[in-house]
Structures are given as structure tokens and as C-alpha cells.
C-alpha positions in Angstrom: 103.5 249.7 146.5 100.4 248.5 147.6 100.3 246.6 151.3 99.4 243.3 149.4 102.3 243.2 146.9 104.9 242.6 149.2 103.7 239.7 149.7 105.8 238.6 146.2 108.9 239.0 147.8 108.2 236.6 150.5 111.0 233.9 150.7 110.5 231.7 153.6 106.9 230.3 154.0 105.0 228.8 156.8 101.9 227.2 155.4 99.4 226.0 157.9 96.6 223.2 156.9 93.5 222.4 159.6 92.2 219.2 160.0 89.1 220.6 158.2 90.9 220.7 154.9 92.3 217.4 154.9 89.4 215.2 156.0 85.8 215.5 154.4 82.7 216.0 157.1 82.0 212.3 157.0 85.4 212.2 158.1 87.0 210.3 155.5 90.4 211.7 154.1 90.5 214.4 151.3 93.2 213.1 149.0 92.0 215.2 146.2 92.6 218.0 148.2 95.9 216.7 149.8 97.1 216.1 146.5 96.5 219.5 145.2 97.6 221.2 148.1 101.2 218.9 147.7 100.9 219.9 143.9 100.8 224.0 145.0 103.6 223.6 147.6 105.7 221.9 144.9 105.5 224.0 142.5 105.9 227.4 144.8 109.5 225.4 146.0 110.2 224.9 142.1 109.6 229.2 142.1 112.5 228.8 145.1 110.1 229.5 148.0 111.3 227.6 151.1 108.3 226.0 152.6 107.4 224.8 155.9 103.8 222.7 156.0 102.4 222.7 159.6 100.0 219.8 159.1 96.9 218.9 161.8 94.8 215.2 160.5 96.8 212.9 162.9 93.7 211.9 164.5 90.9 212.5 161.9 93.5 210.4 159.7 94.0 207.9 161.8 90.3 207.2 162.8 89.7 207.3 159.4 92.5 205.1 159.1 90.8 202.4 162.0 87.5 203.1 160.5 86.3 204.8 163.9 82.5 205.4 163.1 82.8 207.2 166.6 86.1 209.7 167.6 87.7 208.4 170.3 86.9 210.0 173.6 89.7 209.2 176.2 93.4 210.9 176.2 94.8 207.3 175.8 92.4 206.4 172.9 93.0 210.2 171.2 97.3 209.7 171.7 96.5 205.9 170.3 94.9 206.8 166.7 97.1 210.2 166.3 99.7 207.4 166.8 98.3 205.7 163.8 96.9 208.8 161.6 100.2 210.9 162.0 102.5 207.7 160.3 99.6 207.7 157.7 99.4 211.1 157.6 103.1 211.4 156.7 103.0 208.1 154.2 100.3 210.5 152.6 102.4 213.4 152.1 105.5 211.3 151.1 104.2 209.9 148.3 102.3 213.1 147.4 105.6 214.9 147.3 107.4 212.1 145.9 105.9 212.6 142.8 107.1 215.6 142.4 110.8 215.1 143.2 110.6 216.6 146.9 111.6 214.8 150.3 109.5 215.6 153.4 111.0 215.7 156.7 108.5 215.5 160.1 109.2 217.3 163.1 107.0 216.7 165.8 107.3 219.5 168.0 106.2 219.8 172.2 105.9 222.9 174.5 109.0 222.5 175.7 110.5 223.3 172.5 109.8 227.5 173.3 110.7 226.8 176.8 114.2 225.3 176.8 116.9 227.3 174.9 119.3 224.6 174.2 116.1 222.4 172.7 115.7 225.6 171.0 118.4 225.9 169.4 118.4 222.2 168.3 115.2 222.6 166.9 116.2 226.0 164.9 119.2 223.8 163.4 117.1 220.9 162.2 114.9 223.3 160.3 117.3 225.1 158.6 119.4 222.1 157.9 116.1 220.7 156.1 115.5 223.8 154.3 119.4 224.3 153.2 118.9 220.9 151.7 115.6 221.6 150.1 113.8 219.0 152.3 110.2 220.2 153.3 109.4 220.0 157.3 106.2 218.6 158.0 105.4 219.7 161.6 103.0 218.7 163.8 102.3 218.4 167.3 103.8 215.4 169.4 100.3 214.0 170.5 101.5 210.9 171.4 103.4 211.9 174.5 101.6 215.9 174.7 98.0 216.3 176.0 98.2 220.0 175.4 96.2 220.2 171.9 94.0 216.8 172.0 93.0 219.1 175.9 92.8 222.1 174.1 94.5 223.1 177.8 97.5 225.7 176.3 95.0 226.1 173.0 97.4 225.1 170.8 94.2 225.3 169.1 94.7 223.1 166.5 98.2 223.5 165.4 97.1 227.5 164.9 99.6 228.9 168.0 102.4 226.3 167.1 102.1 226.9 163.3 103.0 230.8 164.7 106.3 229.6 167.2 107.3 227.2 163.9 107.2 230.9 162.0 109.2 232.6 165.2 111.7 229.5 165.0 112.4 229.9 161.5 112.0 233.8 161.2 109.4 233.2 158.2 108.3 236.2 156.3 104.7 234.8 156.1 102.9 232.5 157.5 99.8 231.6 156.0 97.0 229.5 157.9 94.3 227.5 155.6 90.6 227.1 157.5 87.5 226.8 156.4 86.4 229.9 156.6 87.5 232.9 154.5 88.8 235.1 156.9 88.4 237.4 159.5 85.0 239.1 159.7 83.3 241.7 161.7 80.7 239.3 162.8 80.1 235.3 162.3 79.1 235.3 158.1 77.2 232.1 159.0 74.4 234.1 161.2 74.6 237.5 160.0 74.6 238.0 156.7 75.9 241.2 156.5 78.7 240.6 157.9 82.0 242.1 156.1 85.2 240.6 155.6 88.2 242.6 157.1 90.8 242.7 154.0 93.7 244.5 156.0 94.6 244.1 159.8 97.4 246.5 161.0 97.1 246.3 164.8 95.7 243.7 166.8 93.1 245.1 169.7 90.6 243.9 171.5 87.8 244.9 169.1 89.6 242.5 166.9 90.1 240.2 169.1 86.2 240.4 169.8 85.4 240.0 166.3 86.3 236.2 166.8 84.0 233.6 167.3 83.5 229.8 168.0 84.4 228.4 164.0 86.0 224.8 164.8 84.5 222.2 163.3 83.5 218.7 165.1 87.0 217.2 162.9 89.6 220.5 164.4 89.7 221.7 167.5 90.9 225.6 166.3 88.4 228.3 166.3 89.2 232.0 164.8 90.8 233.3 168.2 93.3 231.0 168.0 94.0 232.2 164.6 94.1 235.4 165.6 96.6 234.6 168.2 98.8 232.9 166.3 98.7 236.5 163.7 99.6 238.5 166.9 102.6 236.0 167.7 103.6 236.3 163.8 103.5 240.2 163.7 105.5 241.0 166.6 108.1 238.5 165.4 108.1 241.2 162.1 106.4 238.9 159.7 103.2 238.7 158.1 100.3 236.3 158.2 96.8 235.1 155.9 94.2 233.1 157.0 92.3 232.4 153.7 89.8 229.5 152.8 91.6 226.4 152.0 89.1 224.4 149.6 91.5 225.2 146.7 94.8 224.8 147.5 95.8 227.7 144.6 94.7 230.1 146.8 98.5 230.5 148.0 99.3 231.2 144.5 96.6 234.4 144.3 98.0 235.1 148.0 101.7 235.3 147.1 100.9 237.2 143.5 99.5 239.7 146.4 95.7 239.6 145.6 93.1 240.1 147.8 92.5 237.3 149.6 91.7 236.4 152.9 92.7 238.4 155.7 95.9 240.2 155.9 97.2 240.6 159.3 100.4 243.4 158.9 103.5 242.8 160.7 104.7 244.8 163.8 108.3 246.1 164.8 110.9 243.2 165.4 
């Protein structure tokens, strides 16, 4: 069997979107996009998938939300319009999913929630509870009471780290992160144009680590290291990860029928 077939068998699914899919560069919301994306999801939970959408946008939804012509710049200002943008954000996907018969569920998730076994545990039952009952989590980060991503201090690095402990939580056998970008290369595609894309990743070193560059965008706060970070987390919890391009949504169908897309990051020993 080839190394990208297994990838059929995969049950439980962590699918994360950046902020740079969801909002346009003029920074107004994608809902074509969003739709589609809801539309895939759907109809991979129809196939009996169990899904788990980690979801960044709070902010660029919400200053798109407040017509911001200018992102906010102070923590209280950023924790104010992720206030705003992650209700929207959820309204969005509510009604998205609605359509297709499917209840969303949001968690939002702190630090605390890898550092405290008994929240922990709570947090391992909700999921599961959700997914026993076909609900869909919609995770993000708590912003409105956790500097950590809008400070980029612990590099949650836009949702990419915490999409990989929601994957650890839930013991996912993929986890699959959406960017802009389609996947990991040997150098940065946008200044050297031979630069190859790497279709396989079995061990994680520093060269690899080296290969990644500065790719956030002025609406995420995620760059490729981050990414490659949260791959790392994902393999030595056993399970496999993709970071493929996001501007169509059916990519996760080509991923999961085991073409070659993206990057494939191989899973280590549990």
C-alpha cells in the first residue's frame, strides 16, 4: 500500500482553517469559501468521518464585522472584536451547517487546558460527547480572556499548535491544516523559483525545521514553523498530518482518497 492510501481509512478528523482562508485580503469575509468548506465537511460526516473544525477569523471577522478600515492594535481592542467576530464567526458556521442537517458545537479552548488534568479530562469528555452525538466542535482559542495567540507569546501561531493538542485530546488519526500556501517546500516558492515541494515527511529534523520560513499573512498570525510544529506534536501522538492549500475546500476530498497533495508529515511511535 502506498504511504498516501492510508489516509482512506482515516476515521476521526481534525481539520484546521487559517484566518487566510476565511477572510479575502481586503479583509472582508469569504462566504463562498466558508460555504464550501461547510459543504466538504458535511458531506465527509455523511461518508461517517467524525470531524473536528479548528477555526481562526474571530478577529478578521469581527473587524470585518465593525467595518475596522484599520486592525485594532491594543490587547483590549484585539480581545474586544474577537469578542464580536467569534459570535459571528459561529452564527456563520451555524447556518452553513444548518443547511445541511448538522449541529455545531464551539469550544473555546485556553493553555490551561494541556496543563491541568482534571480540565483535561473535562475537556476530552465534551469532545467525545459531541462526536458520539454527531455534533461538530468548532474550536477556537479563548481570546477574549487569553493574550497567548493575539501576543503570538506561546505561538499558538494561529490556532496551528492548538489545532495539534485538539488532535492529541481527541486521538485523531489526521489532522489536516488549510493555509495559503501549498505545503512544505525546500525553500520559500515565492522567491525562488525552484523551489520543490516536499511530498512525504517521515522524521522531523532540523533541516526541516530550517526549510520553514516567515508565510503569515497581515490577516493570520501562523507562519510555516508553526505548522511544522504542530506536525511534530501530531506524529508523536501516532497520527498523521497535511498542510495543503485551502482555496478549494475539496482538497480534503483528494487528501482523504490519498492523492498527492500537500505535504505529508508520517506519524511516529505512540
Amino acid at each position: 500500500m502506498k504511504k498516501r492510501e492510508v489516509l482512506k481509512f482515516c476515521e476521526r478528523i481534525v481539520v484546521k482553517v487559517g484566518t487566510s482562508t476565511l477572510v479575502y485580503d481586503n479583509g472582508k469575509v469569504n462566504y463562498g469559501r466558508i460555504e464550501r468548506l461547510v459543504r466538504v465537511l458535511s458531506d465527509l460526516m455523511n461518508q461517517g468521518k467524525e470531524i473536528i473544525l479548528v477555526s481562526s477569523g474571530a478577529i478578521g471577522v469581527g473587524r470585518n464585522r465593525l467595518n475596522l478600515s484599520v486592525p485594532p492594535q491594543t490587547i483590549r481592542e484585539k480581545q474586544a472584536v474577537a469578542a464580536v467576530g467569534q459570535s459571528e464567526l459561529m452564527h456563520i458556521y451555524s447556518k452553513f451547517f444548518g443547511e445541511y442537517n448538522y449541529i455545531v458545537g464551539q469550544v473555546l479552548l485556553t493553555r490551561d487546558v494541556i496543563e491541568d488534568d482534571h480540565i483535561r479530562e473535562n475537556v476530552v469528555n465534551t469532545f467525545e460527547t459531541l462526536l458520539e452525538k454527531r455534533i461538530i466542535p468548532i474550536v477556537n482559542e479563548n481570546d477574549t480572556v487569553s493574550i497567548d495567540e493575539i501576543e503570538n507569546i506561546v505561538r499558538f501561531g494561529d490556532n496551528d499548535n492548538l489545532s495539534a493538542i485538539v488532535g492529541e485530546l481527541v486521538c485523531a488519526d489526521l489532522l489536516v491544516i488549510l493555509s495559503d500556501i501549498d505545503g512544505l517546500y525546500d525553500a520559500d516558492p515565492r522567491e525562488n523559483p525552484d523551489s520543490k515541494l516536499l511530498e512525504i515527511v517521515k522524521d522531523i529534523t532540523a533541516d526541516i525545521e530550517d526549510y520553514a520560513g516567515d508565510s503569515g499573512t497581515v490577516f493570520g498570525t501562523g507562519g510555516m514553523i508553526t505548522k511544522i510544529m504542530a506536525a511534530k506534536r501530531v506524529a508523536q501522538a501516532g497520527a498523521y498530518t497535511v498542510i495543503a492549500n485551502g482555496q478549494d475546500p475539496a482538497v480534503l476530498f483528494a487528501i482523504l482518497s490519498g492523492e498527492n497533495i500537500g505535504t505529508l508529515f508520517l506519524p511516529g511511535q505512540k
